[in-house]
C-alpha positions in Angstrom: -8.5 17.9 11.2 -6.9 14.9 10.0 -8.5 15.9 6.2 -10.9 18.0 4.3 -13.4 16.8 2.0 -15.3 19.0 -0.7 -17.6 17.9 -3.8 -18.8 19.3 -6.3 -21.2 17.8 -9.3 -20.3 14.3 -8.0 -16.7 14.9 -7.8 -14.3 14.8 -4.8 -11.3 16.2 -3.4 -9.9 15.3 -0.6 -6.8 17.0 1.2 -4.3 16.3 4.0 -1.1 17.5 4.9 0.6 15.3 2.9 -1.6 14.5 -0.3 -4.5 16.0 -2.6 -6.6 13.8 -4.3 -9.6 14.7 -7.4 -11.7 11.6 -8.0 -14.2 12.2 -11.2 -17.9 11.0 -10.6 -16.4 7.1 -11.6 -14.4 7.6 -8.6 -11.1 7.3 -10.8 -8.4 10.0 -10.0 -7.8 12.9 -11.9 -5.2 14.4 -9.6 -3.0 13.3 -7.2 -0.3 15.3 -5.6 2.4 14.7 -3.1 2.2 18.3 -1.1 5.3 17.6 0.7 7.8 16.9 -2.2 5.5 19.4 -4.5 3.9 21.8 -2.6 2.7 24.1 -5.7 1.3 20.9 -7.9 3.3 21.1 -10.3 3.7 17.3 -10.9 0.1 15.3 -10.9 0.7 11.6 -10.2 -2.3 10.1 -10.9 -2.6 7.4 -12.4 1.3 6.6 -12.3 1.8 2.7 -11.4 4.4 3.6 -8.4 1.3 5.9 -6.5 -1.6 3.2 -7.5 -1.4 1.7 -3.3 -1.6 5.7 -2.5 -4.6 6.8 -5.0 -6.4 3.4 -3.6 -6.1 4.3 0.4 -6.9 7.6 -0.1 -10.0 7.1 -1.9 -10.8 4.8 -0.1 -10.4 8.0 2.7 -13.2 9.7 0.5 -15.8 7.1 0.7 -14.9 6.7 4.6 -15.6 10.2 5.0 -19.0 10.3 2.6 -20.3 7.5 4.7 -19.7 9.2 8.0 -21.2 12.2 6.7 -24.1 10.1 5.5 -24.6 8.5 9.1 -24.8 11.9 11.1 -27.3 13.0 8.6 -29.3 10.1 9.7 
């Protein structure tokens, strides 16, 4: 898979081989992590000015993904 996608109590995470991503139910980062400079998180990025074009495409990843899922419900 390209990504995963999990939720719980209206919040997201979504990981891929390069990033990791926590959205809070405002769908406003809470963690962002570059897993191939920083592959034990030790450094969260989110909401740092230089990673606001990364934290924007990849939620905009999560809400791609909750509407697919959201279609083959249908």
């Amino acid at each position: 898979r390209e990504d995963a996608l999990s939720e719980i109590l209206g919040e997201h995470m979504l990981v891929n081989h390069e990033w990791k991503i926590a959205v809070n139910t405002e769908g406003k980062a809470y963690l962002l992590f570059d897993l191939e400079k920083d592959p034990a998180e030790q450094r969260n990025l989110a909401g740092l000015p230089e990673y606001r074009e990364i934290e924007e495409w990849l939620r905009l990843r999560i809400l791609e993904r909750i509407a697919a899922s959201h279609i083959n419900e249908g």
